[in-house]
C-alpha positions in Angstrom: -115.2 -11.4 -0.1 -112.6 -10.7 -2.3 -112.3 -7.3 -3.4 -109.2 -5.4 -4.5 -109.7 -3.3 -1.0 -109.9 -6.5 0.6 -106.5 -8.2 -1.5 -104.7 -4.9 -1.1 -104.8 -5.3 2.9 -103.9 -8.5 2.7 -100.3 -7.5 0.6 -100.0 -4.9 3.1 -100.4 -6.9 5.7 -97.9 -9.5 4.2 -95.3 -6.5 3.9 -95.8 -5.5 7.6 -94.7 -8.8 9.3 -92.3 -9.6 6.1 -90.1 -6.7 6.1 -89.4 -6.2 10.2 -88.3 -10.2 9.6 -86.5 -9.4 6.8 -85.0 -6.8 8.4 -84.2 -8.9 11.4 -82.5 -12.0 9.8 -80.4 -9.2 8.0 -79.1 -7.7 11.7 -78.8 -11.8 12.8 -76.9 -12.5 9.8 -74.2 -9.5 10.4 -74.3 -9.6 14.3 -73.6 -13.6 14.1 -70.3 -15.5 13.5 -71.1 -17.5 10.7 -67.6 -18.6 9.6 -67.5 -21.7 11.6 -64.6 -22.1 14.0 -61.1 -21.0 13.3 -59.1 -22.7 10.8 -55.7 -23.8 10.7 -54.3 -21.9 7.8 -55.9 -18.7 9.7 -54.5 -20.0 13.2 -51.0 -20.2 11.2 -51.6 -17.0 9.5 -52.4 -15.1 12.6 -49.7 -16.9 14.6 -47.2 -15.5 11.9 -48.5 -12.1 11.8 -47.6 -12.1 15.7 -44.3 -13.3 15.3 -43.4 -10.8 12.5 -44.9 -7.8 15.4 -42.6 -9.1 18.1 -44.9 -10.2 20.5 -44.1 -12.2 23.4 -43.4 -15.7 22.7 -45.5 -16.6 25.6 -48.0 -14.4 24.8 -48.4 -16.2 21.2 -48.3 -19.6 22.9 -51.7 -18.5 24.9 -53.3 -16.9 22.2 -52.5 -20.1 19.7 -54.0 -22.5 22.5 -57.1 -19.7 22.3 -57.2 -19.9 18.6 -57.0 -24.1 18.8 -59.8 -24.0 21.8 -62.2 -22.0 19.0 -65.7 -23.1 19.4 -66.6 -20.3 16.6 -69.3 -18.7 19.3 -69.4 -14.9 20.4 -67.7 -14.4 23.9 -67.6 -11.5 26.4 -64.5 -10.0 28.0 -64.8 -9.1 31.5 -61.8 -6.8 32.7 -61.2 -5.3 36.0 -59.2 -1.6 35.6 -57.3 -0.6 38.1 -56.1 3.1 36.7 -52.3 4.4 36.7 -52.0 6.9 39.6 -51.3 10.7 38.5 -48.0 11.3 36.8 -47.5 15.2 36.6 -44.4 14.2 34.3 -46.0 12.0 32.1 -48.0 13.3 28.4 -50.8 12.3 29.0 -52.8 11.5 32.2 -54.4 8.4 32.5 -57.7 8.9 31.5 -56.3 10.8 28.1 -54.5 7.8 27.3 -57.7 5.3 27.9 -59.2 7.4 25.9 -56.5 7.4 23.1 -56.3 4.0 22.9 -60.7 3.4 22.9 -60.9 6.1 20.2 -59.2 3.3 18.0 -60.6 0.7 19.5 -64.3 1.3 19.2 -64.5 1.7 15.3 -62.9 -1.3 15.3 -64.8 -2.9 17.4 -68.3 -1.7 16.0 -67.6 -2.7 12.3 -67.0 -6.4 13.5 -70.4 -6.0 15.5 -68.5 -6.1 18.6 -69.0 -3.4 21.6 -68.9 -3.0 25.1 -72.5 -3.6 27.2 -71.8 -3.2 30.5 -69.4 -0.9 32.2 -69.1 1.6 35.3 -67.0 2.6 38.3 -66.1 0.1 41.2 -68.0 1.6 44.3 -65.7 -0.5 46.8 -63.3 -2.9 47.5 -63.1 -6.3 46.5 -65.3 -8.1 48.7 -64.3 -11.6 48.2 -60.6 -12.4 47.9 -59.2 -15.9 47.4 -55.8 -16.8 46.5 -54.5 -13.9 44.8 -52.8 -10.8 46.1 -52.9 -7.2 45.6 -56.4 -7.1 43.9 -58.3 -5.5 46.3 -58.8 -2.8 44.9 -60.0 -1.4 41.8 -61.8 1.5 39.3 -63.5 0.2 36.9 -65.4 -2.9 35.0 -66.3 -3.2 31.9 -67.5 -6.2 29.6 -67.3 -6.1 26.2 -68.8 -8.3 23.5 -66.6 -10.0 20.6 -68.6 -11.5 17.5 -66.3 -14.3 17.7 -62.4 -15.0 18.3 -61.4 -14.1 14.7 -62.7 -10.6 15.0 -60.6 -9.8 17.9 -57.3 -11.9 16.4 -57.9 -9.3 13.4 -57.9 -6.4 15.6 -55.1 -7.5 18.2 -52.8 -8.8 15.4 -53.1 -5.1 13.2 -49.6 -3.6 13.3 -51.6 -0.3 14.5 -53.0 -2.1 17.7 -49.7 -2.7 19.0 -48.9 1.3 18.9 -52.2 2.5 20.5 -52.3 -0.3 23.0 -49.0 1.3 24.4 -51.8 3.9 25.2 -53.6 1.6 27.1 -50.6 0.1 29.3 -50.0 3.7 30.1 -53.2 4.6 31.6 -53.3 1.3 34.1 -51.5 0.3 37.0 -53.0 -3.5 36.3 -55.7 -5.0 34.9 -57.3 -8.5 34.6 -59.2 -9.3 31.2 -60.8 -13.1 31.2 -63.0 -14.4 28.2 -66.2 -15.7 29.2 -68.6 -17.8 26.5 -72.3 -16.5 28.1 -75.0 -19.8 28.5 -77.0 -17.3 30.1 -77.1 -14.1 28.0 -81.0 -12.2 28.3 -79.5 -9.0 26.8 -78.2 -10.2 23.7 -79.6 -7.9 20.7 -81.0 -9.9 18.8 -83.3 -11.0 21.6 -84.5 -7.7 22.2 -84.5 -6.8 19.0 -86.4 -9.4 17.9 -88.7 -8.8 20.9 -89.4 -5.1 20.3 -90.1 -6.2 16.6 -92.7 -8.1 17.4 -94.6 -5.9 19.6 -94.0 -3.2 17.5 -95.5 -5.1 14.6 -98.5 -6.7 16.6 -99.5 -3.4 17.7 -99.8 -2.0 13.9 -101.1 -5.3 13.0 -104.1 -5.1 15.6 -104.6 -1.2 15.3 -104.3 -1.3 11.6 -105.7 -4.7 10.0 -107.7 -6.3 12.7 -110.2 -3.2 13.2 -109.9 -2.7 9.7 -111.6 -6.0 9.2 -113.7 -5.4 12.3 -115.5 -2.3 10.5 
């Protein structure tokens, strides 16, 4: 039967699964790196802009071979913090200046659909130790996600970065950040987005439509 009742649920049901997927390729399209790889002008460009800052000349070396390694995937940073000790003489205690230098770093981070997803104290010592000296011991882990290498060259190559990150080298007594690309990865965002979407949507579907058409 087609009545305008019956054509009418039909739209509507069309709109339910339609905009939730519209909606999702939207979030996918923002949240993904679709630039490709970095290029070489950029590499240049961004190699430049980190001469003219007066960084390191070994720290440019590493971050061109980073650039030139570029597979254009997301990646996660996984740091180990190790916080300064108390400084009665210093500004700022440690956990001030941490949180100085985050207060710039998250806005930036978040409008290049970048942010941290897993962090919390250390509860003991290192438990496995091979190699390497003086890391037993630490405060904190984090991992943070990056959209891609180019957002975080934008970010770490901004004249500002270089002033606030003084905030951050203030707060630690060492630290060890190493990019990861994740081949295993179940909490990515879009994955659970895209998983509580369609619940969410075969629940209203069902509840709405199907006894609708039942009656």
């Amino acid at each position: 039967m087609n009545s305008p009742i019956s054509r009418l649920a039909r739209r509507g049901r069309t709109w339910l699964w339609a905009l939730p997927a519209l909606a999702w390729l939207s979030f996918c399209a923002w949240y993904t790196n679709l630039s490709g790889p970095l290029t070489a002008d950029e590499i240049a460009a961004f190699t430049a802009k980190m001469e003219r800052n007066g960084r390191p000349a070994e720290v440019v070396q590493r971050l061109r071979r980073l650039m030139a390694e570029d597979s254009g995937d997301q990646f996660l940073m996984a740091n180990l913090i190790d916080m300064a000790d108390a400084d009665e003489t210093a500004p700022l205690s440690a956990e001030a200046s941490m949180d100085r230098y985050m207060a710039h770093m998250f806005p930036e981070l978040f409008r290049r659909a970048s942010h941290p997803i897993l962090g919390g104290p250390v509860v003991f010592h290192a438990m496995d130790l091979v190699g390497i000296e003086g890391a037993e011991s630490w405060d904190q882990f984090a991992i943070m996600r990056y959209r891609s290498r180019r957002d975080m060259l934008e970010i770490a190559t901004n004249p500002i970065f270089d002033e606030k990150h003084d905030f951050k080298v203030a707060a630690l007594e060492k630290t060890i950040a190493v990019p990861v690309e994740p081949q295993i990865y179940f909490s990515d965002p879009r994955l659970i987005l895209f998983l509580v979407l369609f619940f969410l949507v075969t629940v209203a579907d069902a509840v709405v439509f199907r006894r609708r058409r039942a009656a």
